[in-house]
C-alpha positions as CSV (number, residue, x, y, z in Angstrom):
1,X,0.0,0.0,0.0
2,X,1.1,3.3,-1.1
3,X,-0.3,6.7,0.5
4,X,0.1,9.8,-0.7
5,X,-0.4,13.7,1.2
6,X,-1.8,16.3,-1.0
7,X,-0.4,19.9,-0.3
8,X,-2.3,22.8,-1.6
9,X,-0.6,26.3,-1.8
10,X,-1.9,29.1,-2.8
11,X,0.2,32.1,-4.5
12,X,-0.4,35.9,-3.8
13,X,-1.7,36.1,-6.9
14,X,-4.8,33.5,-5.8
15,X,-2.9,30.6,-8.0
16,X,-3.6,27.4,-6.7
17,X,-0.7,24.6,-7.0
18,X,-1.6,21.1,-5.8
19,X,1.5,18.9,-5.3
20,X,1.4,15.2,-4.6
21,X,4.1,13.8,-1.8
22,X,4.6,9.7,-0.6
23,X,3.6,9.7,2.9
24,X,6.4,8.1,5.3
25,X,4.7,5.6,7.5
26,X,5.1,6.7,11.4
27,X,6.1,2.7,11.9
28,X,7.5,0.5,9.8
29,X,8.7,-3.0,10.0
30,X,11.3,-4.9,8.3
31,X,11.7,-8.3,7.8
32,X,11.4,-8.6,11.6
33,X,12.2,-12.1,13.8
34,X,12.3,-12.6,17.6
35,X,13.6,-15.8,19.0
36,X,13.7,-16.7,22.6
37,X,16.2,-19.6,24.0
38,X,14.9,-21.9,26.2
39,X,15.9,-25.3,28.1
40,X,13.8,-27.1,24.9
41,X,16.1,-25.6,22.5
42,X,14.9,-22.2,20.6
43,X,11.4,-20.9,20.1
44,X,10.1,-18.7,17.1
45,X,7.9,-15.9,18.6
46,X,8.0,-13.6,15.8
47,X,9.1,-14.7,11.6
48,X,9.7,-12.9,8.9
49,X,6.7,-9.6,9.6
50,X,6.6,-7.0,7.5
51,X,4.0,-3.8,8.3
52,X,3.8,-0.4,8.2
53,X,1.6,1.8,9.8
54,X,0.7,5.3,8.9
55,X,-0.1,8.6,11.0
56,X,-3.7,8.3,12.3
57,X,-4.7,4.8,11.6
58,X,-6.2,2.7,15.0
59,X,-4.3,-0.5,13.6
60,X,-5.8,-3.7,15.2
61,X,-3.0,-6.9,15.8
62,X,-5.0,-9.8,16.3
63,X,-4.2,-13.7,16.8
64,X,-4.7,-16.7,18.8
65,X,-3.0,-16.9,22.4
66,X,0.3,-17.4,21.6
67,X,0.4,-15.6,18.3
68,X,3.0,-13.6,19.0
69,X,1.0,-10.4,19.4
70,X,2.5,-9.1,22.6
71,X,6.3,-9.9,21.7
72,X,5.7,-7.9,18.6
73,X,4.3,-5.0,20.5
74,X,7.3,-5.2,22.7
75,X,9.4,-5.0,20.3
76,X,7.5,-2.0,18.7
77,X,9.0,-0.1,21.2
78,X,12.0,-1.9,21.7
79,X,11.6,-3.7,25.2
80,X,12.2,-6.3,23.2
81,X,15.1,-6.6,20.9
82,X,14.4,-8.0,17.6
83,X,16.7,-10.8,16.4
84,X,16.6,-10.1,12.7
85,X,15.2,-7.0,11.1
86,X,14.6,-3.5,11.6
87,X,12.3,-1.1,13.5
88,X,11.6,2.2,12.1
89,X,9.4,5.3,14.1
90,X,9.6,7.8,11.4
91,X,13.2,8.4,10.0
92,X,14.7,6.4,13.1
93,X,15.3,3.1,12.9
94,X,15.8,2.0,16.7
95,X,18.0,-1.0,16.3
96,X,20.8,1.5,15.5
97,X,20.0,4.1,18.2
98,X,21.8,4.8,21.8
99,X,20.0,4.2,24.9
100,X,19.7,8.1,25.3
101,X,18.1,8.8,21.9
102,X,15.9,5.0,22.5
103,X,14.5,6.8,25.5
104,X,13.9,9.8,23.7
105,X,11.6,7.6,21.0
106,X,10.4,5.8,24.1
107,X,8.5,8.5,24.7
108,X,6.6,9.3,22.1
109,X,5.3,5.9,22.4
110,X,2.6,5.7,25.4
111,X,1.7,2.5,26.6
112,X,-1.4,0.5,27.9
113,X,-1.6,-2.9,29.8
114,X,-4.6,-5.1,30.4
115,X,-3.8,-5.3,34.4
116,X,-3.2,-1.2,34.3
117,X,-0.1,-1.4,35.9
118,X,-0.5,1.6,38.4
119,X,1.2,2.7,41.4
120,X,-1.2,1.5,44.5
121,X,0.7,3.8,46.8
122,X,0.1,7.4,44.5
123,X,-3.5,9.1,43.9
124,X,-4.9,9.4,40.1
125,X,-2.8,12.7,39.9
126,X,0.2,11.2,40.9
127,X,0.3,8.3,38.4
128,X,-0.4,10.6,35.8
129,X,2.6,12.9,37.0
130,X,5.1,10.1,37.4
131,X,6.1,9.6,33.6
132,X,6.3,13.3,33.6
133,X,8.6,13.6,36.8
134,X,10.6,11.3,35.4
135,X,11.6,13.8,32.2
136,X,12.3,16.9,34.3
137,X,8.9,18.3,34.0
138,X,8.3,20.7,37.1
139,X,5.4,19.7,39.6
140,X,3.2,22.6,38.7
141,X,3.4,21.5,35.2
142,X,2.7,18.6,35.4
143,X,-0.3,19.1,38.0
144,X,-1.8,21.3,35.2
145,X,-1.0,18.3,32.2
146,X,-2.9,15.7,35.3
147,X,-6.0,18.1,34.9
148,X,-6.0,18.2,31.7
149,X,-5.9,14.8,31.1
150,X,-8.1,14.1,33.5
151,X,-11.0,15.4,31.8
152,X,-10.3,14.3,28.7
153,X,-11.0,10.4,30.2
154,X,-13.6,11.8,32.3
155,X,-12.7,11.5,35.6
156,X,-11.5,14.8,36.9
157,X,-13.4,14.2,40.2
158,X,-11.1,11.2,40.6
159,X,-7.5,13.5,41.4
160,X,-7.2,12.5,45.2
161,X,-8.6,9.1,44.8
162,X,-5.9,5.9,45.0
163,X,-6.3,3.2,42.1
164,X,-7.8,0.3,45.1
165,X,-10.6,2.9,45.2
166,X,-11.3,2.6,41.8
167,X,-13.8,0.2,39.2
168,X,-11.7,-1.3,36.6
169,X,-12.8,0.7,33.6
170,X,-11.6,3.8,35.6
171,X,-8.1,2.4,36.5
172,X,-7.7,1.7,32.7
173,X,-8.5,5.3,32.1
174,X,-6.1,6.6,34.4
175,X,-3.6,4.3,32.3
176,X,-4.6,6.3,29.5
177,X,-4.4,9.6,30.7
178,X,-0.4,8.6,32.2
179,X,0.0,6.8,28.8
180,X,-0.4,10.6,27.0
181,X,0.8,12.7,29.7
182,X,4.2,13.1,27.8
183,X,2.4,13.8,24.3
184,X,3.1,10.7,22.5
185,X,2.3,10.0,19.0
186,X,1.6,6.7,18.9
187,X,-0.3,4.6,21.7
188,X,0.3,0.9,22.4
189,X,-2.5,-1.0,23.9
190,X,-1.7,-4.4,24.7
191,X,-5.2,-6.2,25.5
192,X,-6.0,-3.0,27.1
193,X,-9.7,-4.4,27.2
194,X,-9.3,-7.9,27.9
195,X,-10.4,-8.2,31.5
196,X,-13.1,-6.0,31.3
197,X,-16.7,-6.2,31.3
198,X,-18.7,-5.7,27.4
199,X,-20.0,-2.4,28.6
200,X,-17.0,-0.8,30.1
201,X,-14.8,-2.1,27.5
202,X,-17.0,0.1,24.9
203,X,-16.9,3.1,26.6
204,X,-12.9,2.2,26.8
205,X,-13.2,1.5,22.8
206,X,-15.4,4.8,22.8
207,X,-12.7,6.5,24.7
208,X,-9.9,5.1,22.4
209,X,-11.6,6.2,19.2
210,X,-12.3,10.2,20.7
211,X,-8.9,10.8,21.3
212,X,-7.4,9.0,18.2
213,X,-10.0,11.8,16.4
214,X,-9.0,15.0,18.6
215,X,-5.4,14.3,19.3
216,X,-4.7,12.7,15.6
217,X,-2.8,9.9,17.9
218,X,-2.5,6.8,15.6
219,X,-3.3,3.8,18.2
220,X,-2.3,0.1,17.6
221,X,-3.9,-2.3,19.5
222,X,-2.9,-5.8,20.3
223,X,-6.2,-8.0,21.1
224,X,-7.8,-11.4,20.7
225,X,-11.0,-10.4,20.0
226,X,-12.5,-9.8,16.8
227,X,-15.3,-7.6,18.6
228,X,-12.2,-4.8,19.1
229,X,-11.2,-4.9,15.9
230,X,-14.2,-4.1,14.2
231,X,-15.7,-1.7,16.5
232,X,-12.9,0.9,16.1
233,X,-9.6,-0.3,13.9
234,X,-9.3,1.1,10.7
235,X,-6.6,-1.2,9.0
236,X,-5.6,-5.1,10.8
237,X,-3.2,-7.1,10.6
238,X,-3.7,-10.8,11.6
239,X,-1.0,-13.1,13.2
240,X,-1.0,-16.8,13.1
241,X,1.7,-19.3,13.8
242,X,4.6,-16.1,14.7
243,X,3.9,-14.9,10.9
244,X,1.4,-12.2,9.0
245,X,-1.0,-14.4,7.4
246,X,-3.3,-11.2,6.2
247,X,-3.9,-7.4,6.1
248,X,-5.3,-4.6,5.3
249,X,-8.5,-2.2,6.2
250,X,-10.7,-3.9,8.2
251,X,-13.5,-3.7,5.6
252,X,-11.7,-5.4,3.1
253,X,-10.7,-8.1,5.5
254,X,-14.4,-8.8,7.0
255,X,-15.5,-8.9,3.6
256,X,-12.9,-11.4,2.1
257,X,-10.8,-13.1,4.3
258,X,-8.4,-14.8,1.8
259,X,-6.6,-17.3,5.0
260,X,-8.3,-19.7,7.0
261,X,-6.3,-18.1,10.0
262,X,-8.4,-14.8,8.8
263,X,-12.2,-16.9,8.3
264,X,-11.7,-18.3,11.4
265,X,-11.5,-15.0,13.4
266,X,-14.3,-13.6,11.1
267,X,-16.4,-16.5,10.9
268,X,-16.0,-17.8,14.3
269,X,-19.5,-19.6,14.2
270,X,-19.5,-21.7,11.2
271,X,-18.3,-24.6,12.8
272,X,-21.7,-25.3,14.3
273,X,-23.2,-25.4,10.8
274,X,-20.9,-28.9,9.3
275,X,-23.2,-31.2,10.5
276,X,-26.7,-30.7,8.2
277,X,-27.2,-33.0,5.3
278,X,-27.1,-31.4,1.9
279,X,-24.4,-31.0,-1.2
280,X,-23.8,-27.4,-2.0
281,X,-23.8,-24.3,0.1
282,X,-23.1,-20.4,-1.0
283,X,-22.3,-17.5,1.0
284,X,-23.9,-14.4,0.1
285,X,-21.7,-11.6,0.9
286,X,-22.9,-7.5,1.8
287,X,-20.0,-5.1,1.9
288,X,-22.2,-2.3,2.7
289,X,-22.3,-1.5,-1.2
290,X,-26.1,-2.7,-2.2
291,X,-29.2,-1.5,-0.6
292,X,-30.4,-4.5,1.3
293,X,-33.2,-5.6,-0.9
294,X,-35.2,-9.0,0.9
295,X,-33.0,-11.2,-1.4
296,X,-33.9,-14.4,0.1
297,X,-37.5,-13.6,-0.3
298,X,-37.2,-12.2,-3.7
299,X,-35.1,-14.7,-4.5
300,X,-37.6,-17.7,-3.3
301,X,-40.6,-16.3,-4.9
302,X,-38.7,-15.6,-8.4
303,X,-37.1,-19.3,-8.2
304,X,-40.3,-20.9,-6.7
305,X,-37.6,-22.6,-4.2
306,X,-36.9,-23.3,-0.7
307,X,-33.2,-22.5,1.0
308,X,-32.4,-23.3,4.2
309,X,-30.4,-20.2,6.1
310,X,-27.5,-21.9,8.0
311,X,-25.4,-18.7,8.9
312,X,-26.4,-15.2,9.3
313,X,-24.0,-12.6,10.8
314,X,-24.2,-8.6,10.3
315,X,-21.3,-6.0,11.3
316,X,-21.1,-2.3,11.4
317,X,-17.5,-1.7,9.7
318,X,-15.9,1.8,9.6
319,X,-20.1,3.5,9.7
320,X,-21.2,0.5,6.9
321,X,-23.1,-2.4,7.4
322,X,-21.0,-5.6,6.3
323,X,-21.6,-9.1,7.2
324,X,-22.5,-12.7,5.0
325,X,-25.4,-14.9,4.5
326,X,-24.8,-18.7,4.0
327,X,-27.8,-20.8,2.6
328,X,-27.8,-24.4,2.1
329,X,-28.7,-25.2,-1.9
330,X,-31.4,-27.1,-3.0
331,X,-30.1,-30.7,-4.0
332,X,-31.6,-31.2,-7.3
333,X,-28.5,-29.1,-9.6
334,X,-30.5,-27.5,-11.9
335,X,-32.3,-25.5,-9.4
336,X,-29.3,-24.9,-7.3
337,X,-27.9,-23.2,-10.5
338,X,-31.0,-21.0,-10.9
339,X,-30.5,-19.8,-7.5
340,X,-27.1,-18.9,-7.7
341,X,-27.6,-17.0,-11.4
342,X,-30.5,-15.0,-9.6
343,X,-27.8,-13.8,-6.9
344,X,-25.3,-12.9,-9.4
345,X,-27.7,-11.0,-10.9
346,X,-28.8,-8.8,-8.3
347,X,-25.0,-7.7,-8.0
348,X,-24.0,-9.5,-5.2
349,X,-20.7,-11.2,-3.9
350,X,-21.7,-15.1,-4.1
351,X,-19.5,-17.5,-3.7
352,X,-19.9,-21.3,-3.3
353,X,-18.6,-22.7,-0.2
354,X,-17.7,-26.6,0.8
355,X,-16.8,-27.7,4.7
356,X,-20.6,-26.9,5.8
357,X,-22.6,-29.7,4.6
358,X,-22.2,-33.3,4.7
């Protein structure tokens, strides 16, 4: 994928000159491989990834425990070194940085955890002051950057309170507000959601999504869940087996996953369908193109036929409705071919699909 910026300028004399300039992605990765020792000989956490991430984006990593999602956000910022390849933040690549210019990096990257990770023994306005302390910042400074951040996560009645006083969804806003109390421009979110409950963690994704908007802070979050992912990620990437097997925008991914390490995530559910009798099987694909007509039902009384309906799912994508349709054929062919030419002609994505029916 290549991006481009746009510049307009505009002369004293009101001429208007449009020029056209490759944007640099804010991260890139490079052939990168991580590889721990162990008393079983070595193990391959991370092979051969590629990626690049532009200014912006809220990039979703998602994989299977043990993936290698949380190595590779580790070694996004360098807590873990990278045994092959390179790591580049801009026009920096870090590999071939001193410790005093890594920290320097370091801290335009703000971090997340899934257990929070903050100090028991400070108030809310303390945690948020300690990365800040720890650069030089004076105290009155960084008591005004606390408030400020404060409110942006909504809890600037919360200053005095100490984290055991706190629900979880709050600690893991005070996480955010220390994560960007030094300015960062990217934040990492490693499972930032993962032991919360479905209604805090959309007010967390909620959260996320405002200050990636206001603050133009690109976000890259390492999760499990496809939920995440599709709720507020613009482009994914998706890890399986310590390698990329797919991405791209999110869209194009839920649309048409190309790897079964990809339809598995999207499609969790179809499993439950590979036990019904029947030959052929078609998926019906809406990428929030086509108006949503009542195809089966126009399609039924066209074709005079019956179809059995063995997976529906529906997904709002980036503010469009996406999602598939699976329907079991009917056996005699001739009629299962006059059912898949209607489709086609109504200007849908159909394709045929084997591994549901027996």
């Amino acid at each position: 994928m290549v991006i481009y910026r746009y510049i307009v300028q505009v002369s004293k004399r009101g001429l208007i000159k449009v020029s056209k300039q490759l944007e640099r992605p804010i991260i890139e990765i490079k052939a990168l491989s991580k590889t721990f020792s162990s008393a079983n000989g070595e193990v391959i956490a991370l092979k051969d990834i590629d990626m690049k991430i532009y200014k912006g984006d809220i990039f979703g990593i998602i994989g299977m425990s043990g993936a290698g999602k949380s190595t590779l956000v580790r070694c996004i910022n360098y807590l873990e070194k990278p045994t092959e390849g390179e790591i580049w933040f801009g026009d920096k690549e870090l590999g071939s940085l001193d410790q005093k210019s890594l920290r320097n990096v370091r801290q335009s990257m703000g971090m997340i955890f899934q257990q929070f990770n903050l100090c028991m023994q400070r108030t809310v306005e303390s945690n948020i002051r300690f990365p800040l302390e720890i650069t030089g910042v004076s105290k009155s400074d960084a008591k005004l950057r606390a408030k400020e951040l404060l409110e942006l996560v909504g809890l600037e009645n919360k200053a005095g309170a100490y984290p055991a006083q706190l629900s979880g969804g709050q600690k893991q806003r005070v996480a955010i507000a220390r994560a960007l109390a030094t300015s960062p421009k990217v934040l990492l979110c490693d499972e930032a959601t993962s032991a919360l409950d479905p209604t805090t963690t959309e007010s967390i994704l909620t959260l996320l999504k405002d200050i990636n908007q206001r603050l133009g802070i690109t976000i890259i979050i390492i999760t499990h869940e496809m939920s995440v992912v599709e709720k507020i990620c613009s482009h994914v990437a998706i890890i399986d087996k310590s390698q990329i097997a797919e991405s791209g925008r999110v869209h194009d991914i839920f649309t048409h996953p190309k790897t079964l390490a990809a339809q598995k995530l999207v499609y969790p559910n179809e499993s439950r369908i590979n036990n019904l009798i029947g030959k052929r099987c078609c998926r019906i694909i809406f990428d929030g193109s086509s108006s949503y007509d009542p195809v089966v039902a126009s399609m039924i009384l066209e074709c005079k036929v019956l179809v059995n309906i063995l997976y529906a799912d529906m997904k709002n994508i980036e503010g469009r409705a996406v999602g598939e349709l699976i329907i079991q054929l009917p056996e005699d062919e001739v009629t299962a071919d006059k059912v898949i030419h209607y489709l086609n002609s109504k200007n849908l994505q159909v394709e045929e699909v084997s591994g549901y029916v027996e």
